[in-house]
Backbone as numpy.savetxt, mean C-alpha at the origin, in Angstrom:
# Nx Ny Nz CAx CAy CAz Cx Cy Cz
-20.58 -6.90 11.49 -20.01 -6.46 10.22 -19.27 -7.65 9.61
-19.49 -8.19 8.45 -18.63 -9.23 7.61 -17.53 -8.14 6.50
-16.72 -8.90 6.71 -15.66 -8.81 6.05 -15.14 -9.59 4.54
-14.79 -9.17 3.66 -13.87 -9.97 2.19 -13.02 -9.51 1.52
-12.18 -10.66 1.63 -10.95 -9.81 0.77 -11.00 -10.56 -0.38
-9.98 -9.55 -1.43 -9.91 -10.00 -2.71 -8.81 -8.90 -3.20
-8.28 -9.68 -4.02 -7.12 -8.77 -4.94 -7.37 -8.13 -6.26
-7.18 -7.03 -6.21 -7.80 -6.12 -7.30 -7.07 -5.31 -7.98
-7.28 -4.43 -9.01 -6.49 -3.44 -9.13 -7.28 -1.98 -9.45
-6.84 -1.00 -9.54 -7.74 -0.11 -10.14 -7.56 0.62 -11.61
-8.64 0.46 -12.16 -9.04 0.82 -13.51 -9.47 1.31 -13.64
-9.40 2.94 -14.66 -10.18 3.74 -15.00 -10.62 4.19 -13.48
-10.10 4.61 -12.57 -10.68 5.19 -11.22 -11.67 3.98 -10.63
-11.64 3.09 -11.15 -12.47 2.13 -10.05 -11.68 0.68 -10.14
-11.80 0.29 -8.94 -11.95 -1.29 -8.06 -12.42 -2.35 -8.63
-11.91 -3.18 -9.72 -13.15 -4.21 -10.14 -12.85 -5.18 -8.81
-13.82 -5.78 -9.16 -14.74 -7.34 -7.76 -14.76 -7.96 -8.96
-13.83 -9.04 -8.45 -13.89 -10.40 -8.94 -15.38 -11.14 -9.31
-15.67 -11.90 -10.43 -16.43 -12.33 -10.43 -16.87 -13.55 -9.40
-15.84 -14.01 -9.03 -16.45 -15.25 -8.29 -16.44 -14.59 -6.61
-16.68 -12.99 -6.48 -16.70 -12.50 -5.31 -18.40 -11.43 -5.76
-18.62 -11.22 -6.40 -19.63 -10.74 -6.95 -21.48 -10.87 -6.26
-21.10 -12.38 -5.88 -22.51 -13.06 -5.34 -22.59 -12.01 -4.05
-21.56 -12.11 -3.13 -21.41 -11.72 -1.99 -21.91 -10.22 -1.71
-21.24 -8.97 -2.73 -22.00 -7.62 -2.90 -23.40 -7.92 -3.04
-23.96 -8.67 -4.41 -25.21 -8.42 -4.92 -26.38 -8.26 -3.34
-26.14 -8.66 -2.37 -27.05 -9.50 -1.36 -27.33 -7.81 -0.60
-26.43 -6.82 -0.53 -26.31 -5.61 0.04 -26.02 -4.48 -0.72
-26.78 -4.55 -1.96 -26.97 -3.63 -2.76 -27.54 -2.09 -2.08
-27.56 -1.12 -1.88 -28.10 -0.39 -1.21 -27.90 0.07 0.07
-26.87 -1.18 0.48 -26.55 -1.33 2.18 -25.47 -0.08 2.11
-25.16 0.40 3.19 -23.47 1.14 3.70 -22.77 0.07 3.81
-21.80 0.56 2.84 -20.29 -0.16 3.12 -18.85 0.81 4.15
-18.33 0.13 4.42 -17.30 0.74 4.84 -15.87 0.08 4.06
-15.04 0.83 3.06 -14.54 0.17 2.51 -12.53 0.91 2.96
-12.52 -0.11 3.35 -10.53 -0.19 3.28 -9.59 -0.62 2.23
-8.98 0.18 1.98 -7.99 0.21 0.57 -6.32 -0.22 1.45
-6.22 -1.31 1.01 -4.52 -1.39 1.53 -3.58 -1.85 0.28
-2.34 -1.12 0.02 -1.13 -1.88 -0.89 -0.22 -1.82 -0.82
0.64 -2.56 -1.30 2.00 -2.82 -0.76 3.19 -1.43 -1.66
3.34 -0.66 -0.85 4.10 0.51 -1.44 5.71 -0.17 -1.80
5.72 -0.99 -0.85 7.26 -1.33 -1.76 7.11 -2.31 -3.27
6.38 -2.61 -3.55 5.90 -3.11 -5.16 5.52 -1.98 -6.02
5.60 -0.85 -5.31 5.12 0.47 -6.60 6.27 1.68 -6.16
7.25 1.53 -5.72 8.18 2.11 -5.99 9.22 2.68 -7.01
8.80 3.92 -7.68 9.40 4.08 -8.77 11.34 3.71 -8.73
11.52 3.58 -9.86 13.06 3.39 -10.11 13.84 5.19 -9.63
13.39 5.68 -10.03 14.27 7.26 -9.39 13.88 7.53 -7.88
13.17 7.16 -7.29 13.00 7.07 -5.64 13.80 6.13 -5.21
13.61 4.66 -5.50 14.27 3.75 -4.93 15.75 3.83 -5.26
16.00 4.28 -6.27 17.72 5.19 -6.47 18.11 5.80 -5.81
17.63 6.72 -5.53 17.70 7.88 -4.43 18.05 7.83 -2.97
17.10 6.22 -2.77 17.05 6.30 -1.13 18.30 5.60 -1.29
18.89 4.38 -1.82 20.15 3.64 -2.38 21.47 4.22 -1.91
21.22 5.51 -3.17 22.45 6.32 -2.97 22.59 6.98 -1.56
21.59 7.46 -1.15 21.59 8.13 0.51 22.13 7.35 1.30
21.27 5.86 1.51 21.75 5.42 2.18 23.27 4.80 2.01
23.93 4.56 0.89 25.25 4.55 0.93 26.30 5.09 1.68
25.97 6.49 1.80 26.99 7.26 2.32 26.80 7.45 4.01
25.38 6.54 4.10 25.39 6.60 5.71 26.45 5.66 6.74
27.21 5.79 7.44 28.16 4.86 7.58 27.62 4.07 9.79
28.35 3.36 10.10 27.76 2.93 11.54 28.29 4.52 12.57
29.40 4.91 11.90 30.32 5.96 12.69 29.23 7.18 12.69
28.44 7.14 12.17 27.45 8.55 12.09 26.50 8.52 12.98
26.36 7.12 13.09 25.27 7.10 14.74 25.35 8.37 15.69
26.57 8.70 15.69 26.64 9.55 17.34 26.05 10.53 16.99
25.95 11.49 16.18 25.50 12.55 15.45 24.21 12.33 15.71
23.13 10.87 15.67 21.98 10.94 16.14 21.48 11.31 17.14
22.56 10.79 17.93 22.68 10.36 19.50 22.54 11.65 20.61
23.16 12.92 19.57 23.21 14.07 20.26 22.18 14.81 20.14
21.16 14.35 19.58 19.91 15.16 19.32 18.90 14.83 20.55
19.17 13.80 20.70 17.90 12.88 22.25 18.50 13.08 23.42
């Protein structure tokens, strides 16, 4: 199995392929692919989530540990 990466985004529900990655599909037109989607969730973190977790974690202090501690 060969492998390629490339950075993409999605548009309109699809994946564009780089043109200068393009040659590489054409050759296995027809073939099975097996395709893996990976992205970096901390770059798409909305502003009212990443607030959220902020404020939570504020009020967590080191003294609250034990409270974990009694659960294990």
């Amino acid at each position: 199995m060969k492998a390629i990466e490339f950075q993409s985004k999605i548009e309109n529900g699809k994946i564009k392929i780089p043109e200068e990655n393009l040659k590489d599909f054409n050759r296995y037109i027809d073939s099975d692919l097996k395709v893996i989607v990976l992205w970096d969730e901390s770059s798409k973190k909305d502003s009212f989530q990443a607030n959220v977790e902020e404020q939570f974690l504020k009020g967590y202090d080191d003294s609250d540990a034990i409270y974990d501690e009694l659960n294990n």
